[in-house]
C-alpha positions in Angstrom: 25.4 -42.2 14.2 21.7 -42.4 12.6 20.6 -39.5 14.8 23.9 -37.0 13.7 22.5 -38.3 10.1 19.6 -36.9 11.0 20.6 -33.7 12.5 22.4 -32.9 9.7 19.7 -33.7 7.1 17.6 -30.9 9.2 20.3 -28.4 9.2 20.2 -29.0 5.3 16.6 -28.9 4.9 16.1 -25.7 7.5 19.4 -23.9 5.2 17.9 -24.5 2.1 14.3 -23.4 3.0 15.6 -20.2 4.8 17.3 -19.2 1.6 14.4 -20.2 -0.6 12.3 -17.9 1.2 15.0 -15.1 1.0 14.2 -11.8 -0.8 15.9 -12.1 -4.0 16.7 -9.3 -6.7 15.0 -9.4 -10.0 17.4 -9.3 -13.0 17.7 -5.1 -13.1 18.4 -5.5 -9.3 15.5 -4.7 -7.7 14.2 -6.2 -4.5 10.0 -6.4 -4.4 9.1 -5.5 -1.4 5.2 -5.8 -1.1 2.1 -4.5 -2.6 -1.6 -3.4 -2.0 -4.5 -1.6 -3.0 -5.2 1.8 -1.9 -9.2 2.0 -0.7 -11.1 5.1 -0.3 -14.4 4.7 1.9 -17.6 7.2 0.2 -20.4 7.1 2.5 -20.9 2.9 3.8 -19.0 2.2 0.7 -15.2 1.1 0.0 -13.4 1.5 -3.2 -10.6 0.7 -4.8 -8.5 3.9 -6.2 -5.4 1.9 -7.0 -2.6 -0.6 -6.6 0.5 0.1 -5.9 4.1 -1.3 -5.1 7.1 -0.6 -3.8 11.3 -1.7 -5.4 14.4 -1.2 -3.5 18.1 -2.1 -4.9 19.0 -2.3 -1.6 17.1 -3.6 1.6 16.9 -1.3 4.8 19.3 -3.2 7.8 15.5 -3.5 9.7 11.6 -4.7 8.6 10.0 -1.2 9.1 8.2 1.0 7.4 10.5 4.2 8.7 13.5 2.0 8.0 12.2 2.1 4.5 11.3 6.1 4.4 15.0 6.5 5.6 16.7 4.2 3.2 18.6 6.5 0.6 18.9 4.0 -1.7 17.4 4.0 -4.8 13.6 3.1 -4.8 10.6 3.2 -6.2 6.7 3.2 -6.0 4.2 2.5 -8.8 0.5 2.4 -9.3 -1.7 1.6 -11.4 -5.3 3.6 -11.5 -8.4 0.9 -10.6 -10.7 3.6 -11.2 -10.9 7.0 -12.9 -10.7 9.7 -10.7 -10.3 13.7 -11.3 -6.4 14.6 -11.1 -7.2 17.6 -8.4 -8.7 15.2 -6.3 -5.5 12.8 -6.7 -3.2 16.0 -6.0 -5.3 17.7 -3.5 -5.4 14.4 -1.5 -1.5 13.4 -2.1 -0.7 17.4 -0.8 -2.4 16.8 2.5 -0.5 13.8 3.0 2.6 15.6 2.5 1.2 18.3 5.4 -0.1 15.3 7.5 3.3 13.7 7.5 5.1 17.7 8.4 6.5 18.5 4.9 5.3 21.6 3.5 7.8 23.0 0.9 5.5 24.0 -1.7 8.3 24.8 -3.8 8.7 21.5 -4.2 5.7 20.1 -3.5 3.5 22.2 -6.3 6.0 21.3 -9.4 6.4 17.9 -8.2 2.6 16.9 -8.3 2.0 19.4 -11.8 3.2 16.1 -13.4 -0.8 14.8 -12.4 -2.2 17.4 -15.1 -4.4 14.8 -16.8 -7.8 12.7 -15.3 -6.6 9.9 -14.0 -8.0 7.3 -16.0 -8.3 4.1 -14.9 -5.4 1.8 -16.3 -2.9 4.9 -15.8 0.4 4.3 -14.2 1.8 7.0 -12.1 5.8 5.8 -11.2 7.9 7.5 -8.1 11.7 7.0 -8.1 14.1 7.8 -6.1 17.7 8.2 -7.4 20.1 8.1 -4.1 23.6 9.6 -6.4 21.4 12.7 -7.9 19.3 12.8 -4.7 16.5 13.5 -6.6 12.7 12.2 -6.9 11.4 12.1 -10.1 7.5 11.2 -11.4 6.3 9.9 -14.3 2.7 9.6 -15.5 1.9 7.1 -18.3 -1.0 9.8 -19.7 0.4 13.2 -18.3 4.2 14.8 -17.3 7.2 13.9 -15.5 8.7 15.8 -12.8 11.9 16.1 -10.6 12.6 17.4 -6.8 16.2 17.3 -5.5 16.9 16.6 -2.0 16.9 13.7 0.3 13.8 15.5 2.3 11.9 15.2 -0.3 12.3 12.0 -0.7 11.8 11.1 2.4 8.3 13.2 2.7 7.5 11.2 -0.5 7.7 8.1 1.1 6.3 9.3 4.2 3.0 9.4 2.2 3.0 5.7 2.0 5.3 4.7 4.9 4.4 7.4 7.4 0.8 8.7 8.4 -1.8 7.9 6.6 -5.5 7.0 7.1 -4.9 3.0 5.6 -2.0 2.2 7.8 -2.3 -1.4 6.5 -1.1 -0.5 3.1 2.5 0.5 3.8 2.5 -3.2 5.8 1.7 -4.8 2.4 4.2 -2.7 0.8 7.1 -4.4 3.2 5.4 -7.6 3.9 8.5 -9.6 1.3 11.0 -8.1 3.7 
């Protein structure tokens, strides 16, 4: 009798834990899924360039970061500038990421980044969202434009950038480390 008490009392605790550690949505709906900070290494040196993190309304059926770049659900990225740094160098650097990760419509691609048309000064916020019914990618800067790309390819080279290839592989593991 004492030791069903007991098992039970477990099975109670172990529920209740499992759910207390569940990913929960924030009033609006959105499910945090992780941040970081993006580093840049100059010479022996490593900087930070910005934090950044990542919102879904919905969570991706598996913990990976290509389950995440598939997802058409709406999303989001935002970061916020540690540093200032020179716009071109924000947009030349964000275009190869788009080549490294095989995208190359520059159709898309120019327009989309024209929204970086300001320095980036340090404190600057630069939001991507994804809005799955238009099926459309939108950027907003807090001290420059706003943009739009249409298509679910876009989207997904967006969050290739992040999720896909690139040189600080780490980061897109903090971006999904809550899921």
């Amino acid at each position: 009798m004492k030791r069903s008490i007991l098992a039970a009392l477990v099975l109670v605790l172990v529920t209740l834990s499992a759910s207390a550690w569940a990913l929960e949505p924030d009033k609006a709906g959105w499910y945090f899924t992780g941040s970081g900070v993006r580093t840049k290494s100059v010479a022996f040196v490593s900087v930070k360039v910005y934090a950044i993190r990542h919102d879904m309304k919905a969570l991706p059926a598996s913990k990976s970061k290509q389950a995440v770049i598939d997802a058409d659900v709406d999303k989001k990225i935002t970061f916020r500038m540690l540093r200032d740094v020179d716009a071109e160098k924000i947009v030349n650097a964000l275009k190869e990421a788009y080549q490294m990760n095989g995208y190359g419509d520059s159709g898309k691609i120019g327009p989309f980044l024209a929204a970086m048309n300001k320095e980036m000064k340090e404190g600057t916020y630069v939001t991507i969202s994804y809005n799955s019914a238009a099926k459309t990618t939108s950027i907003s800067v807090s001290n420059g434009g706003s943009a739009s790309a249409a298509g679910a390819d876009f989207m997904k080279a967006t969050w290739s950038i992040w999720f896909g290839k690139i040189d600080q592989a780490s980061l897109g593991d903090a971006m999904i480390a809550n899921l």
